[in-house]
C-alpha positions in Angstrom: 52.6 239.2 67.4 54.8 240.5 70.2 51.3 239.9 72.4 51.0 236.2 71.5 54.5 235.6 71.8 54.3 236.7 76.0 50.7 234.9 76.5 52.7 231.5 75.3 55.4 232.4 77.6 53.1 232.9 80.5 51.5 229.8 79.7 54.7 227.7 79.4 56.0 229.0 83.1 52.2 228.5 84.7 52.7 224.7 83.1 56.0 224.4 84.7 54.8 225.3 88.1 52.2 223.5 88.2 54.1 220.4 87.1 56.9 221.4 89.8 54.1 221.7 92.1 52.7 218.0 91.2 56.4 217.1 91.8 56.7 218.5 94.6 53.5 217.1 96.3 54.2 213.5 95.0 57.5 213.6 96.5 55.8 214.7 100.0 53.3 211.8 99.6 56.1 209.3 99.2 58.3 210.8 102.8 55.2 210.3 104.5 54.6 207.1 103.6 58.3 205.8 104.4 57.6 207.6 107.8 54.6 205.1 108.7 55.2 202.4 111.3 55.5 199.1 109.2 52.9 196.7 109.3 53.1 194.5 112.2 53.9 190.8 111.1 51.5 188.2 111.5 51.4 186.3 114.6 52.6 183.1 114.5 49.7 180.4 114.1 50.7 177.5 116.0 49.9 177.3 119.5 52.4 177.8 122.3 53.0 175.1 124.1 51.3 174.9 127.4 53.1 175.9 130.7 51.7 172.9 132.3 53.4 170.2 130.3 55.9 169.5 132.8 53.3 168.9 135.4 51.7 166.6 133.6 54.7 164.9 132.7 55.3 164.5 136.2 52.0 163.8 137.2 51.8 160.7 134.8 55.3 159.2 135.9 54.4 159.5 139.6 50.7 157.2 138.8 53.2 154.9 137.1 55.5 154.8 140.3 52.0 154.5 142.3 51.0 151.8 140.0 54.0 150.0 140.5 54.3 150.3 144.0 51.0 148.8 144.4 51.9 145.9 141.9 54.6 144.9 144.2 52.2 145.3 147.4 49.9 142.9 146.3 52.7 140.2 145.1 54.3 140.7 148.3 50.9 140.1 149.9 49.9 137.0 148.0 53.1 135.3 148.7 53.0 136.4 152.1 49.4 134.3 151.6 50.5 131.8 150.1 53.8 130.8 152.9 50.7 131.4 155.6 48.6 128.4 153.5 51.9 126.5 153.5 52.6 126.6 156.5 49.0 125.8 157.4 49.0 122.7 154.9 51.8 121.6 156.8 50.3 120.9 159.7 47.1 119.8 158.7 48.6 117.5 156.0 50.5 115.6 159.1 47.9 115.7 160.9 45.9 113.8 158.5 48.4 111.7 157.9 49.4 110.0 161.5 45.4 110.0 161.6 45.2 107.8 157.8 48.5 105.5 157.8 47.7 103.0 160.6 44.1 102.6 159.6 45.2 101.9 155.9 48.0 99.6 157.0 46.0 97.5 159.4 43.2 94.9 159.0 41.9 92.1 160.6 40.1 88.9 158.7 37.4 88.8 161.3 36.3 92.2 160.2 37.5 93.3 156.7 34.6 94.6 155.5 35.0 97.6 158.1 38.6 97.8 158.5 38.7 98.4 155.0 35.1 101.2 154.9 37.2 103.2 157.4 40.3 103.3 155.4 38.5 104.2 152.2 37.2 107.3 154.2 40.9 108.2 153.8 41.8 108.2 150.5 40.7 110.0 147.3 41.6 110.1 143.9 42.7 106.7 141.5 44.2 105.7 144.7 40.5 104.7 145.8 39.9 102.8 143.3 43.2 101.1 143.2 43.0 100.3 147.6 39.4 98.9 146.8 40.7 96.6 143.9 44.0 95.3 145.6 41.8 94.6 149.3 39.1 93.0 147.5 40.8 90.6 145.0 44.3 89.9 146.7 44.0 91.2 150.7 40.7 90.2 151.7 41.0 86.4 150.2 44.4 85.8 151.9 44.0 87.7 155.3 40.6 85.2 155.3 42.4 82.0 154.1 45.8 82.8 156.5 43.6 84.7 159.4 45.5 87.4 158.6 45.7 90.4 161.3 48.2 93.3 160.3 48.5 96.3 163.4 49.8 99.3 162.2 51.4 102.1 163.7 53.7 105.1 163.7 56.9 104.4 165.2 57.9 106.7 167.9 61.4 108.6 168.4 62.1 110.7 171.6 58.3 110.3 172.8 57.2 111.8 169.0 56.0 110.1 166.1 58.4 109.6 163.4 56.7 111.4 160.5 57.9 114.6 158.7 56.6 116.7 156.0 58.8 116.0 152.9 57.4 118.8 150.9 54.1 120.9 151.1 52.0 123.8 148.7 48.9 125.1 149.8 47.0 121.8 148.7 49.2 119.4 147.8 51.8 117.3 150.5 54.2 114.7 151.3 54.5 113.1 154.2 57.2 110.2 155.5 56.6 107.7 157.9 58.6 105.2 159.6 56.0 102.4 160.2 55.6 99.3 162.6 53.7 96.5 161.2 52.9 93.7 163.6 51.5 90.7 162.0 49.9 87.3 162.7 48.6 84.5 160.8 48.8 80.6 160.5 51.5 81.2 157.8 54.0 82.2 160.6 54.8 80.8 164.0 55.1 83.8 166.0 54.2 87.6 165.3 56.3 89.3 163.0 57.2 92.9 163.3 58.4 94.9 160.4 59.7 98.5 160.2 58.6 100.3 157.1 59.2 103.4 155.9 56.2 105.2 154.2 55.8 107.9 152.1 52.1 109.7 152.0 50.7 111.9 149.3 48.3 114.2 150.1 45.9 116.0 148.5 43.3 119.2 149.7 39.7 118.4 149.0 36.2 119.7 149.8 36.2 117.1 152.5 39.8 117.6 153.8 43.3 116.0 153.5 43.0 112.9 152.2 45.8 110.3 150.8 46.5 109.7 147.2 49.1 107.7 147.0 51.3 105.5 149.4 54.5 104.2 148.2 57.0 102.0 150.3 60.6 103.1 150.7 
């Protein structure tokens, strides 16, 4: 009895060591494992932004400056064109027009026919059709009934004609003229001279200047 009784004894302190043991090896596990490094955190997904994105920035808003820069070149350029043809069409316009104005003001009965052929080279537009109709239905029958001769010319101040360019665009022009008219016929006793004042449209055309409209002042 007394032999049983110190075998369960034995057995009861070899069951508590080995539980202290267990204990004691658990609680080791668990120091180690609050000495590990943590775990780094995951890295953050999205993408940095790139370094360059202020160069680009500026790279974009100096081909918009370009851009605009050369924008206002080429304006500047085409008006700078554009007085050039003006200033061209100026001269040519009045040049065309002290040419035209005393060949479409004058006639003579004895040759109307080519008096009004060369005038007609001059003009363009309705306004040919309208100079053809008025010299052949009312002109032509009175200068032939009357004799009718009508010289024209530019009148002249300070040794110059007296013609000016009203207003001009690269194909379009006005022209004034102050106009002497000397005419004859058996309506009047002597010649009459009249001073008229002229204004001359003119128009740019694949032949040149030539006269759309005349309007007296």
């Amino acid at each position: 009895m007394a032999n049983t009784t110190v075998r369960a004894r034995r057995r009861s302190v070899a069951a508590a060591a080995r539980a202290a043991a267990k204990r004691a090896e658990q609680a080791s596990r668990r120091q180690e494992a609050d000495l590990e490094p943590a775990a780094p955190e995951p890295a953050d997904t999205m993408p940095a932004k790139p370094a360059r994105s202020r160069p680009r920035r500026l790279t974009a808003l100096l081909g918009i400056v370009v851009l605009l820069a050369l924008a206002a070149t080429a304006t500047l350029a085409w008006k700078y064109r554009e007085a050039e043809r003006t200033t061209e069409a100026r001269a040519a316009a009045l040049t065309a027009a002290r040419k035209a104005a005393p060949v479409i003001l004058s006639y003579d009965y004895r040759h109307l026919d080519r008096d009004f052929a060369a005038a007609r080279g001059h003009l363009t537009g309705p306004f040919l059709d309208q100079y053809s109709k008025t010299t052949e239905t009312v002109v032509a029958p009175t200068a032939k009934t009357y004799s009718g001769v009508v010289k024209a010319a530019i009148a002249t101040g300070d040794a110059a004609p007296a013609a000016s360019v009203i207003s001009a665009s690269p194909n379009k022009a006005v022209v004034l003229l102050f106009m002497n008219q000397l005419t004859t016929s058996t309506q009047i006793a002597t010649p009459r001279l009249d001073l008229n004042r002229v204004r001359m449209t003119l128009v740019r055309t694949p032949q040149g200047w030539k006269v759309s409209a005349v309007d007296a002042l």
